[in-house]
PLY file of the C-alpha trace (Angstrom):
ply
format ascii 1.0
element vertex 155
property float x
property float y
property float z
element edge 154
property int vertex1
property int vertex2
end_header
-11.38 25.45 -39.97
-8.01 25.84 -38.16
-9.67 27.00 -35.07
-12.16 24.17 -35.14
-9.25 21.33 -35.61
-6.67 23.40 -32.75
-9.71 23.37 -30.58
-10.54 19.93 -31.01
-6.63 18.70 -30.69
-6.65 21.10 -27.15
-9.48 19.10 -26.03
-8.24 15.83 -26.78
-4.92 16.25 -25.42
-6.31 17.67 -21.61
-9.09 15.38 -21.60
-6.92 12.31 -21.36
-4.67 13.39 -18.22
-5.08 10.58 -16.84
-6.90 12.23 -13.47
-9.34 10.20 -11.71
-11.76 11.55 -8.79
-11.84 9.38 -5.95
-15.48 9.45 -4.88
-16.11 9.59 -0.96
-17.54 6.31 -0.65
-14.15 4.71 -1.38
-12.40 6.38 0.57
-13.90 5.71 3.91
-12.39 2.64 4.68
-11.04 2.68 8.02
-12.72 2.51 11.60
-11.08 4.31 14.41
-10.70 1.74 17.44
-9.39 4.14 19.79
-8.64 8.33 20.15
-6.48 9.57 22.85
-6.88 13.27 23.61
-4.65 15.94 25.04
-5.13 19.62 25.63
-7.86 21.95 24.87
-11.05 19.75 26.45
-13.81 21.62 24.41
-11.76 20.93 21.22
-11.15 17.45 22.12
-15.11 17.33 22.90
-15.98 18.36 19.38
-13.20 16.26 17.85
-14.23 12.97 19.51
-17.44 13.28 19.12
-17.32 13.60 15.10
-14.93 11.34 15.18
-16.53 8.86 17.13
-19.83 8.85 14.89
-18.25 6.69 12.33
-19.44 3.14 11.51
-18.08 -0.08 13.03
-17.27 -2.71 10.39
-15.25 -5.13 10.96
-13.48 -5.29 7.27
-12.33 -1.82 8.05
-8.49 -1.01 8.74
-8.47 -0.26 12.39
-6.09 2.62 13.74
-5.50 4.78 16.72
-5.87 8.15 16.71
-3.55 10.46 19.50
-4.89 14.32 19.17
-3.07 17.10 21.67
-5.24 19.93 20.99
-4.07 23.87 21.49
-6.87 26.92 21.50
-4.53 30.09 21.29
-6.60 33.59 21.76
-4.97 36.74 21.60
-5.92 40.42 20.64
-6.44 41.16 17.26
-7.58 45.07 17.41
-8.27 47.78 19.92
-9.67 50.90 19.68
-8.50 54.64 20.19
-9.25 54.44 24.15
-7.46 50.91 24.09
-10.42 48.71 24.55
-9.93 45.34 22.48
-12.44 45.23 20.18
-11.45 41.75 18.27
-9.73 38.68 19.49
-8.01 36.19 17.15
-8.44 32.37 17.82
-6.29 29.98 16.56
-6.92 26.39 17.22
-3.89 23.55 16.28
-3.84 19.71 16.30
-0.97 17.95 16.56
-2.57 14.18 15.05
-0.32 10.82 14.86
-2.29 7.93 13.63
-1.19 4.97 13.77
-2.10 1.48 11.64
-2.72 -1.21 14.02
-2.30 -4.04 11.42
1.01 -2.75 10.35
2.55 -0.63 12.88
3.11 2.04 10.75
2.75 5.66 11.93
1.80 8.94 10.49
2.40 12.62 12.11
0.29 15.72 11.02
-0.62 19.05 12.06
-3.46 21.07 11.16
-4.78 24.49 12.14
-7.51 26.71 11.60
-7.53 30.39 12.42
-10.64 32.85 13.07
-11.72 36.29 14.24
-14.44 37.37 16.85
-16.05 40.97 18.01
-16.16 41.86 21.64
-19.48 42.06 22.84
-21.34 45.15 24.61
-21.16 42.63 27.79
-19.01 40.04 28.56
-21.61 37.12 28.32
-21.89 38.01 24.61
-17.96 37.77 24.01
-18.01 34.76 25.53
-20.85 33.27 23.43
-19.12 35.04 20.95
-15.81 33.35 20.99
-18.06 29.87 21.72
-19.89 30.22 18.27
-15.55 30.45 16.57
-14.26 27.54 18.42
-17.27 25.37 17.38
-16.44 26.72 13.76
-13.12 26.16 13.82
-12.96 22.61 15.53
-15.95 21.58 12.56
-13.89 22.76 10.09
-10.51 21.36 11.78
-12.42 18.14 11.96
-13.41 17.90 8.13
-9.09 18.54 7.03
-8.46 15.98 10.15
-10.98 13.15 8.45
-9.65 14.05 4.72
-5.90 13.90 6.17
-7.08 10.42 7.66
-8.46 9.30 4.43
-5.77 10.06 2.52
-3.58 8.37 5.22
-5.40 4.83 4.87
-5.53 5.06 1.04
-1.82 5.40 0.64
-1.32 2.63 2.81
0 1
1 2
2 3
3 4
4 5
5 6
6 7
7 8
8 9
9 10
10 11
11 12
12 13
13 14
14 15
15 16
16 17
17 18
18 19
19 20
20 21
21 22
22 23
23 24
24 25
25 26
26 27
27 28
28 29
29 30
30 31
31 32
32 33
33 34
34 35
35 36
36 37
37 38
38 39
39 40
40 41
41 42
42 43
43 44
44 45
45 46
46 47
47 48
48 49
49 50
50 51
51 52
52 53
53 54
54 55
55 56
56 57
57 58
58 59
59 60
60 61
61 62
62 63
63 64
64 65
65 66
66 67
67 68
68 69
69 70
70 71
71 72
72 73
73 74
74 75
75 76
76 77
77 78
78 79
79 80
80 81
81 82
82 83
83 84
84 85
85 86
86 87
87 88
88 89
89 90
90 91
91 92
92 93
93 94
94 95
95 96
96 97
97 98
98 99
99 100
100 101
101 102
102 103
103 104
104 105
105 106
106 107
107 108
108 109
109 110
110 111
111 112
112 113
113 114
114 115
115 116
116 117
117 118
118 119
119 120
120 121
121 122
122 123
123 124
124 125
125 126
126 127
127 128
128 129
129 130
130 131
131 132
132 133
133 134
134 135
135 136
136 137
137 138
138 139
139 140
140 141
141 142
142 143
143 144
144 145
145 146
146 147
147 148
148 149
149 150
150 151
151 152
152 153
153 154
């Protein structure tokens, strides 16, 4: 009986937090009227073109969004004979949004880090090493669209 009515007092007392999930749909309410990009230009490719695929509405809050882009790639590991073997790619955006309807601004920076093999030849390192920036912009994308979201909600 005591474990029944400490259970049920537990569950009462965390079930009323007071958290709420915002659902996606509400947060998506802002249209992006113009990007400016700097730096890496197959990042910036990927970005704007995710970015870009939004809907125009015109009760939307409009902002600008300036992206400089860096692509770092440097050894990770080399063998015995001192042949690399795995490079490390780490890919950074410096983002500033900015609220055209109230001026306001808002600085972030965001960056994703992988790992890719060498290949037996070089055309397979290099398809290689496209296949991890591709990754890593995607997912670099998805944080810079939830960093925007949360941006415009707190607004």
């Amino acid at each position: 009986m005591k474990k029944n009515l400490l259970f049920l007092l537990i569950f009462l007392i965390f079930s009323g937090c007071g958290y709420k999930v915002v659902t996606q749909t509400q947060k998506q309410n802002f249209q992006i009227v113009e990007i400016e990009t700097t730096g890496d230009s197959r990042v910036n490719f990927y970005l704007k073109n995710k970015l870009n695929s939004r809907s125009e509405d015109v009760n939307l809050l409009k902002i600008n969004v300036e992206i400089f882009s860096e692509k770092k790639k440097t050894v990770k590991e080399k063998n015995i004979n001192n042949e690399i073997t795995k490079y490390q790619i780490s890919i950074r955006i410096d983002t500033k949004v900015t609220f055209l309807e109230t001026n306001k601004d808002a600085e972030f920076t965001l960056l994703e880090i992988g790992n890719f093999d060498v290949g037996d030849i070089h055309s397979q390192t290099l398809t290689n090493e496209k296949k991890i920036t591709k990754l890593l912009t995607e997912n670099i994308t998805k944080k810079l669209i939830n960093e925007i979201k949360l941006l415009v909600n707190d607004n």
